[in-house]
Structures are given as C-alpha cells and as structure tokens.
C-alpha positions as CSV (number, residue, x, y, z in Angstrom):
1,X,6.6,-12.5,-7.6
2,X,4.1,-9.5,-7.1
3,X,2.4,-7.7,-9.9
4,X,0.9,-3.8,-8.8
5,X,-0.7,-2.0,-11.4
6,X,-1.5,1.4,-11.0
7,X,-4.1,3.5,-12.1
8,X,-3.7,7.6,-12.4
9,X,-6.7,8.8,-12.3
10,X,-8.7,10.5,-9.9
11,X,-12.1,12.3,-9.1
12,X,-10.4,15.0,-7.1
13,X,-7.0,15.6,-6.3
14,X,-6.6,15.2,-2.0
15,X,-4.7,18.2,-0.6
16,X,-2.1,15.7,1.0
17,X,-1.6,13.2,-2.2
18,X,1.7,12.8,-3.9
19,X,1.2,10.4,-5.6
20,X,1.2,9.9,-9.6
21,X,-2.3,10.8,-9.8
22,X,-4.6,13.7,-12.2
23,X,-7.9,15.1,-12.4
24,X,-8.0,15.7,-15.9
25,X,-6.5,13.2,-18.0
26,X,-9.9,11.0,-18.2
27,X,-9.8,11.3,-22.1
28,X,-7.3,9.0,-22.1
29,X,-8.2,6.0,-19.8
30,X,-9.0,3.5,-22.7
31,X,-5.6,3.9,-24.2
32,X,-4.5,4.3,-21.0
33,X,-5.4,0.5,-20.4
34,X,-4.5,-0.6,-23.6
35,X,-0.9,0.6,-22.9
36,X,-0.9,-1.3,-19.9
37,X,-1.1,-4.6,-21.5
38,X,1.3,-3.8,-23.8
39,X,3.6,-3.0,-21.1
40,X,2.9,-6.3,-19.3
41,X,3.9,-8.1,-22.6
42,X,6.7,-7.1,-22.1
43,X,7.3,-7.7,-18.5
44,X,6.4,-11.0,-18.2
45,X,9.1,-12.4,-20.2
46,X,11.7,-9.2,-18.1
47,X,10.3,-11.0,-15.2
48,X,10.2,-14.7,-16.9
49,X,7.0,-14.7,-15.0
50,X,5.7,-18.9,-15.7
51,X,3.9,-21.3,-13.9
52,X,6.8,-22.4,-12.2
53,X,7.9,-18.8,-11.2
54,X,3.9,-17.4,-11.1
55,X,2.4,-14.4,-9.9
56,X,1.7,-14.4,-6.0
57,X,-0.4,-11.4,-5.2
58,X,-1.6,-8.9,-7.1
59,X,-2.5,-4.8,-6.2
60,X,-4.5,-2.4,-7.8
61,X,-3.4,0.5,-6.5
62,X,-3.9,4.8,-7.7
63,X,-5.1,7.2,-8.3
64,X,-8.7,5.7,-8.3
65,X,-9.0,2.5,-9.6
66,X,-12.9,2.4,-9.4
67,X,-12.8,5.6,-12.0
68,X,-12.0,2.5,-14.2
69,X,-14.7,0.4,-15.5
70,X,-14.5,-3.1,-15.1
71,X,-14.7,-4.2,-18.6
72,X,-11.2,-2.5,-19.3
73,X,-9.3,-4.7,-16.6
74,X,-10.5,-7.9,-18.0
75,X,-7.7,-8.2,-20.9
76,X,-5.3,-7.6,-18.1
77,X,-6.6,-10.0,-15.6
78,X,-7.3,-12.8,-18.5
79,X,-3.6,-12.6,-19.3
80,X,-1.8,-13.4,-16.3
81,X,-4.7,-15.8,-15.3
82,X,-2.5,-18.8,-16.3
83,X,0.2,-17.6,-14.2
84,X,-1.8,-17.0,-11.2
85,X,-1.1,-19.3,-7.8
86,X,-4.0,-21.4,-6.3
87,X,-5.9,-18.8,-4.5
88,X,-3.9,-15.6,-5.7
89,X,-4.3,-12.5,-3.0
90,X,-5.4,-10.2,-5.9
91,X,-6.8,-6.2,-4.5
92,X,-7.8,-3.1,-5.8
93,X,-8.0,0.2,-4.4
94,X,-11.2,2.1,-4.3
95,X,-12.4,5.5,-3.5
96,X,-15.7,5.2,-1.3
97,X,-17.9,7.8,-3.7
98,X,-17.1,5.8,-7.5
99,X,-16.8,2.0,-6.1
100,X,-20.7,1.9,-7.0
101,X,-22.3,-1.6,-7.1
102,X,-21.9,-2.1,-10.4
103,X,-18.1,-1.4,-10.2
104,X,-17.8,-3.2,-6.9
105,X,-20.4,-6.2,-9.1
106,X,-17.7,-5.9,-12.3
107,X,-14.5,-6.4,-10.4
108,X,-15.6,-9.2,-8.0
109,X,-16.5,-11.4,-11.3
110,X,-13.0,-10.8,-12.8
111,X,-11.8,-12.2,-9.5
112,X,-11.0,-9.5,-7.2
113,X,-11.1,-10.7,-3.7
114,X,-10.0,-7.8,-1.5
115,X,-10.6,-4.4,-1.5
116,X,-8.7,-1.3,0.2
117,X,-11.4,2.0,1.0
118,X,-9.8,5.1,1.0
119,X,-11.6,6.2,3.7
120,X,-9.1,7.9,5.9
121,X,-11.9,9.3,8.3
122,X,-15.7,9.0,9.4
123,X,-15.8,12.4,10.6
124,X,-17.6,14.8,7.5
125,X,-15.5,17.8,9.2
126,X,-11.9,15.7,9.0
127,X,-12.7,14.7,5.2
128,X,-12.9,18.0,4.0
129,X,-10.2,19.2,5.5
130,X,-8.3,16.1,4.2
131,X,-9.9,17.4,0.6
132,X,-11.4,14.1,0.3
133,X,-14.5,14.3,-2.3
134,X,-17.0,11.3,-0.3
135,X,-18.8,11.6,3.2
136,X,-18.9,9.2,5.9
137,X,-22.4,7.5,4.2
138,X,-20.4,6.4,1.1
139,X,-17.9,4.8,2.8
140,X,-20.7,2.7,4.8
141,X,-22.6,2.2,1.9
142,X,-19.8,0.8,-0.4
143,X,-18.1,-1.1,2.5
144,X,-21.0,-3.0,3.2
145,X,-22.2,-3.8,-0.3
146,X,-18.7,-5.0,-1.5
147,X,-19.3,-7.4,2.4
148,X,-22.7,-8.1,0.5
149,X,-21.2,-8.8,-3.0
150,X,-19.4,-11.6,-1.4
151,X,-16.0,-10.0,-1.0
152,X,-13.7,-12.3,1.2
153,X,-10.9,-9.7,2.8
154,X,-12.1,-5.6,3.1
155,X,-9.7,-2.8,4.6
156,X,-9.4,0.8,4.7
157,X,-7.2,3.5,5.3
158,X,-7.2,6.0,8.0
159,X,-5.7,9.4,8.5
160,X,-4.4,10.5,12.2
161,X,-2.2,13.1,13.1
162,X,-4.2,16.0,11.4
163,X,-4.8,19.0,13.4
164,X,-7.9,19.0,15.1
165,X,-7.7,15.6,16.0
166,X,-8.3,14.3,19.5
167,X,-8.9,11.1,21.3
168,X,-12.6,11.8,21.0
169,X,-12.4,12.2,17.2
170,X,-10.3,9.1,16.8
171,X,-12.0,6.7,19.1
172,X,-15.2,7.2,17.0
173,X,-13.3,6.8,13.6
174,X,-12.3,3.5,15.2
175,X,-15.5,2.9,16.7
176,X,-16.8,2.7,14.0
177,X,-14.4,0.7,11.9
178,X,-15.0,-2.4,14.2
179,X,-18.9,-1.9,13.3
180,X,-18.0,-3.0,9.5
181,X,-17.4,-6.1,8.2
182,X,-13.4,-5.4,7.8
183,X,-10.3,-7.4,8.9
184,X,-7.6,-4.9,7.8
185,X,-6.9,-1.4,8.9
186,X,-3.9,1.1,7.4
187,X,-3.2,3.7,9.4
188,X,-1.4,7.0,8.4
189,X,0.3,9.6,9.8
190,X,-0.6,12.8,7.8
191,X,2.9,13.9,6.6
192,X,3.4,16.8,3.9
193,X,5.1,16.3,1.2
194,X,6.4,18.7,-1.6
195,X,4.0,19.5,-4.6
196,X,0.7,18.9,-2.4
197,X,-2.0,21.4,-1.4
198,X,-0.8,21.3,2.1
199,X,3.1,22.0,1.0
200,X,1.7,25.8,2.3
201,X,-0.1,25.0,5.2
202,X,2.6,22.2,6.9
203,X,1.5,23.1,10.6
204,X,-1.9,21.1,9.3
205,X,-0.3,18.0,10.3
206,X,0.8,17.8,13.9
207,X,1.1,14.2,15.0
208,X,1.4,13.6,19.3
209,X,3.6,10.5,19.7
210,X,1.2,9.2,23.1
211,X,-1.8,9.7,21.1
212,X,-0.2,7.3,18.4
213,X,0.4,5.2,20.6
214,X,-2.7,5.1,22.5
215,X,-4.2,4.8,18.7
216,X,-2.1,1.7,18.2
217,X,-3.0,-0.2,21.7
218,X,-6.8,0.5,20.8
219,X,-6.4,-1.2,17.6
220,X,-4.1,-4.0,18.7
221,X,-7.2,-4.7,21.8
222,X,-9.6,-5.3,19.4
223,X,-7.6,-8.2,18.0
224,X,-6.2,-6.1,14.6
225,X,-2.4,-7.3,14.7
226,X,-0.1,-4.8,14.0
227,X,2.4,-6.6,11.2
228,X,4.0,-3.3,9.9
229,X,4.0,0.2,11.5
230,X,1.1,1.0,9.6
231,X,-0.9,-2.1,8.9
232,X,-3.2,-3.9,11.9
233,X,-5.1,-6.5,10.8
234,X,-7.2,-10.3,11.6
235,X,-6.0,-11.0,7.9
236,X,-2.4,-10.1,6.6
237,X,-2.0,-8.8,3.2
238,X,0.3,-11.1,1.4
239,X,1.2,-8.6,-1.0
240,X,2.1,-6.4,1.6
241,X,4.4,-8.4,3.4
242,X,6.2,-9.5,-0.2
243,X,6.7,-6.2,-0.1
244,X,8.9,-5.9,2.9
245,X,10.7,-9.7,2.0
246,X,11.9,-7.9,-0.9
247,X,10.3,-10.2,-3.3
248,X,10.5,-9.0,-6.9
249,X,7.5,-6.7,-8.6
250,X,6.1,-5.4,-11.7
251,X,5.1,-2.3,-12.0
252,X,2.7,-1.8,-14.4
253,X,1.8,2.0,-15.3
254,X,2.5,5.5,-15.4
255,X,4.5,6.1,-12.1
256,X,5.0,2.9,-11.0
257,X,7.4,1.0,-10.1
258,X,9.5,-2.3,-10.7
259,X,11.8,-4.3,-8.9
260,X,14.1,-7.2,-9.6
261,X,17.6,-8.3,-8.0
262,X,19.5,-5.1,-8.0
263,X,17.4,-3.1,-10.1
264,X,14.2,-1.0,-10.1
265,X,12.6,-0.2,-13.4
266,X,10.8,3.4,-13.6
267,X,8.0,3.4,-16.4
268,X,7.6,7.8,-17.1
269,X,5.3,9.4,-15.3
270,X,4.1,11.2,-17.7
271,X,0.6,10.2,-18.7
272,X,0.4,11.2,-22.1
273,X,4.2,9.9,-22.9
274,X,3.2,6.4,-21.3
275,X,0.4,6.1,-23.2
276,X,2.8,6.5,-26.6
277,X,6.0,4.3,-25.5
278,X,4.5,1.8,-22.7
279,X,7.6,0.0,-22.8
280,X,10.0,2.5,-22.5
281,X,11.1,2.1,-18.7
282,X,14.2,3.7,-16.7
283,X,16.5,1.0,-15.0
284,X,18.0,2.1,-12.0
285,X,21.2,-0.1,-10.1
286,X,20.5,-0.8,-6.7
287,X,24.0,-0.7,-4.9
288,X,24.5,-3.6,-2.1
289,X,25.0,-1.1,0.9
290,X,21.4,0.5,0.0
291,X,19.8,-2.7,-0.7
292,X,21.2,-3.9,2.9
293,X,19.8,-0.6,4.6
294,X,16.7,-1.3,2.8
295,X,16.5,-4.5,4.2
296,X,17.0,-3.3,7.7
297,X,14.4,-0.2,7.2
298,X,11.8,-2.7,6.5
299,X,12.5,-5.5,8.2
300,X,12.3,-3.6,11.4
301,X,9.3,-1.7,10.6
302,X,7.4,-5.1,10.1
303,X,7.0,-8.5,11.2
304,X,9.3,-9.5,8.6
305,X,12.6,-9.0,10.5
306,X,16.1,-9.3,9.5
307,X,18.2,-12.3,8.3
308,X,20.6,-12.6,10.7
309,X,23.2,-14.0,7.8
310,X,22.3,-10.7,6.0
311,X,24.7,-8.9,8.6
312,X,28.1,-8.2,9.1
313,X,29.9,-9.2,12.1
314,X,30.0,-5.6,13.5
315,X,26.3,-5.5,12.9
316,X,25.4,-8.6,14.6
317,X,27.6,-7.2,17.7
318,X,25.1,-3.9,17.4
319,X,21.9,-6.4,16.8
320,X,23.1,-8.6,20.3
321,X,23.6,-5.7,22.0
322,X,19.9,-4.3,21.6
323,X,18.5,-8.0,22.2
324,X,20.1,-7.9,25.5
325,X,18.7,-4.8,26.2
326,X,15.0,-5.9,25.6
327,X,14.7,-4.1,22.5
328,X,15.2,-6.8,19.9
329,X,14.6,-10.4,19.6
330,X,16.2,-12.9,18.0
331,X,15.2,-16.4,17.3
332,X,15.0,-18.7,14.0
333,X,17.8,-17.3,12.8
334,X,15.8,-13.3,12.4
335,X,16.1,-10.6,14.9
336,X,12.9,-8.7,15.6
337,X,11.4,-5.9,16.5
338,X,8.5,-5.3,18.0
339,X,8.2,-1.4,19.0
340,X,7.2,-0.3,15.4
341,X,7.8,3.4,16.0
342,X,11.6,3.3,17.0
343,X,12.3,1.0,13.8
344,X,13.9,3.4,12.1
345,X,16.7,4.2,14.8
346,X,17.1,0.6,15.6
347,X,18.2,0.0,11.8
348,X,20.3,3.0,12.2
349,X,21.8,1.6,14.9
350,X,22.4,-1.7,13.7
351,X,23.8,-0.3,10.7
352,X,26.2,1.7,12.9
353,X,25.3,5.5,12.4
C-alpha cells in the first residue's frame, strides 16, 4: 500500500509542466490541507489501510511541496503514523529556491527521510529556458543543508533533450551531480505536452537517441543503477518501484490519483471545488486487457519485469522468441528487459501488435 499526496501549488509555473499545479491559489493552502485530511478519512477505511495491511512508502509530490509550511503536514503525518511500516520510505518533493532550512528543519522532524530537488539543470542558461524560478547556487545550497540536516536518501531531477544541449552541457550537469551528497538521479526527456508554455514552441525539445544513450552509460559508470528508464540510482525508491508492481495507492489531493484492484479513483482537479467536497472522487473501471498492457508497459520499462503466469500462451511464444534473440531474459519465473529505451516496442510485441 502506497500513500502520494500531492500539493498544487507553485512559485512559478515551468514552461514544460502539466501537471495539476497554480500560481495563484495560495489563499487557499490552509483549507487546502485541511481538506486533505478529511479526504484521507475517508480513504483509509476505502483502502482498509490497518496495521496488518499498513502504509509502505509514502510521496509528497506537486506542485511545490516546500510552498507548504511544515506545521500544516503534521495532522496528516500524525494520522497514518500508526499505520506506518518499520522504517517507512516516506519523500517529499522540493523546489530548490523555497526548501529553506527551516522548511527542510520542519519536515525532517515530522519524519521525512528523502527528498526529490527539482533541479533539472546546473547550467543558469538551461533553467531559464526551462522557466525554472532558482539558479544553480540554490540547488547547492539546499542539497547540501538537507545532507547537513541529517537526511538519509537525496535525489534530483534532471532535464535532457532540450535544445541547446550538448555533451559538454550535460557532462557538467552530471559532473556536478556526483559532487553532492545524492544516491538518486531522475532523468527526463523534455517532451511537450498540450496546455504548457512550450505547446507553441515544440521544436524546443529535440532529444538525439546516441546522446541518451551516452547520457545513460555515464550515469550507469558512476555506479547509479538504472531500475526504470528514468530512474539511476545507489538507493532504489521503494515507492517508485510499488509503483511499477502495481501495488495499490491513495491519492490524496486535487489531481491526484488512486488506485485499487480494477479501479482508479480521480479526486477533481479543481482547486477551489476540492477544497468544498474533498471526498467527492471519480471511480474509473480498469478493464483486464488494459490492466495486462499496463503491466507489460511497466514491467519492461523497469527492473520490475513481467509475471510470466500473467501471459497468455501466444504471448509467452512472442516473450521466448525475443529471449532467444538476446533481447529478453527470463529466469525466476519473470522475463526481463534490460534495454530500457526499446521497452515500449518489446510490450508491443509481446502483446502481439
């Protein structure tokens, strides 16, 4: 059982973000919060969340979490605090320029053990084209006070496949990544999607395939595993890798999302309407042929792999097929893959498109 809770609010609004996230809804964070535990009431007995069916991981996620003061997560943390396993995985997301060390202070006494920076470059040119509202010295600031704070597990996010970039540009990013005290890296392909600042500029993003995967080899050389096509890391996030098992998750918040056996649960994404009916959430039915591609998608795109029992008998013929051929593997009863970037035409071709 994962819990993500997720936080809409933002400093600035990034000219490739998508996500649930505003500029200008600050007035309501307080009843913003308060909504959320009133929605986790509730989905704690949806979820008949116990200490014999507890909370694994938990994720933070945004929007900008650190545009939230500490003091308002502590009803939500003290309530599932019973229902916590030994050593719960529990992250937030932070934007380098409002994870002060007060924030950074607040959150690592409510029990926050991992952090995620937004960073998505060290190159001052790169983040303002990305529309990002920090410099490089707040990300080196705040990732090495939250090291200093005590905090046990520190990643960040980078952005590739912008235009301008080179190998120059993104050996230094990475350069400078291994100089922090980090064990987790997410990288990101820049892609555009609709309703985003660079919806009118799409030739911005222009991603070279043997760049990535030179990008991917440096990583991977300097010991930063790669468990998921866009996840390297010394430390695995647990609730990532829930993620891809298909585990079931709250989704806590305005936008977010829920999912349990053949069902997602859609809380509005409207801030405003949230805040007023908390626990009025969409249910959507998960058929079993798109739960099965699902499965595939993501399997293949991560350590994870694929339950061999999960497949049909023409499937498995397709799976053998690209064992034999060198492109899966299959042992402990799992086929594998371990060329990331083809992942999604290997489950296409297992699934027999």
């Amino acid at each position: 059982m994962l819990l993500y809770i997720h936080i809409p609010f933002c400093d600035s609004k990034c000219s490739y973000c998508a996500f649930n996230s505003y500029v200008d809804k600050f007035s309501y964070r307080e009843a913003y919060m308060n909504s959320l535990l009133t929605q986790l009431k509730s989905e704690l007995l949806r979820f008949n969340v116990s200490t014999s069916n507890p909370i694994e991981s938990v994720f933070i996620g945004g929007g900008t979490p650190s545009t939230i003061e500490p003091s308002l997560y502590r009803p939500l943390l003290e309530m599932i605090d019973p229902y916590l396993v030994k050593n719960c995985e529990i992250s937030s997301e932070a934007n380098p320029n409002s994870a002060t060390r007060t924030w950074l202070e607040g959150m690592f006494e409510l029990g926050v053990n991992r952090l995620s920076f937004g960073v998505q470059s060290f190159n001052n040119e790169k983040l303002k084209t990305l529309g990002r509202a920090h410099h490089t010295q707040h990300a080196l600031e705040a990732i090495r006070t939250a090291s200093a704070i005590g905090y046990k597990h520190l990643s960040i996010d980078l952005i590739y496949g912008v235009r301008g970039d080179t190998k120059e540009l993104l050996k230094a990013d990475i350069a400078q990544a291994f100089l922090l005290p980090i064990d987790h890296i997410s990288l990101y392909a820049l892609t555009i999607e609709e309703e985003t600042a660079f919806e009118k500029t799409p030739e911005i993003a222009q991603e070279e395939l043997e760049l990535t995967r030179w990008l991917f080899r440096e990583i991977s050389a300097k010991g930063y595993e790669q468990y998921e096509i866009s996840n390297f890391g010394k430390y695995r996030s647990r609730h990532n890798i829930g993620y891809w098992e298909h585990k079931p998750y709250i989704g806590l918040g305005s936008g977010a999302v829920g999912f349990l056996d053949h069902h997602r649960y859609y809380p509005s994404t409207s801030v405003e309407h949230y805040v007023q009916n908390p626990c009025e959430i969409t249910t959507e039915t998960i058929d079993k042929d798109a739960l099965m591609s699902e499965k595939l998608f993501l399997g293949f795109r991560s350590c994870v792999g694929v339950d061999d029992t999960l497949l049909t008998n023409k499937q498995k013929i397709h799976a053998n097929m690209l064992t034999s051929e060198g492109i899966l593997a299959h042992h402990d009863g799992r086929y594998f893959n371990s060329d990331f970037l083809l992942a999604d035409e290997i489950a296409l071709r297992v699934e027999g498109f």
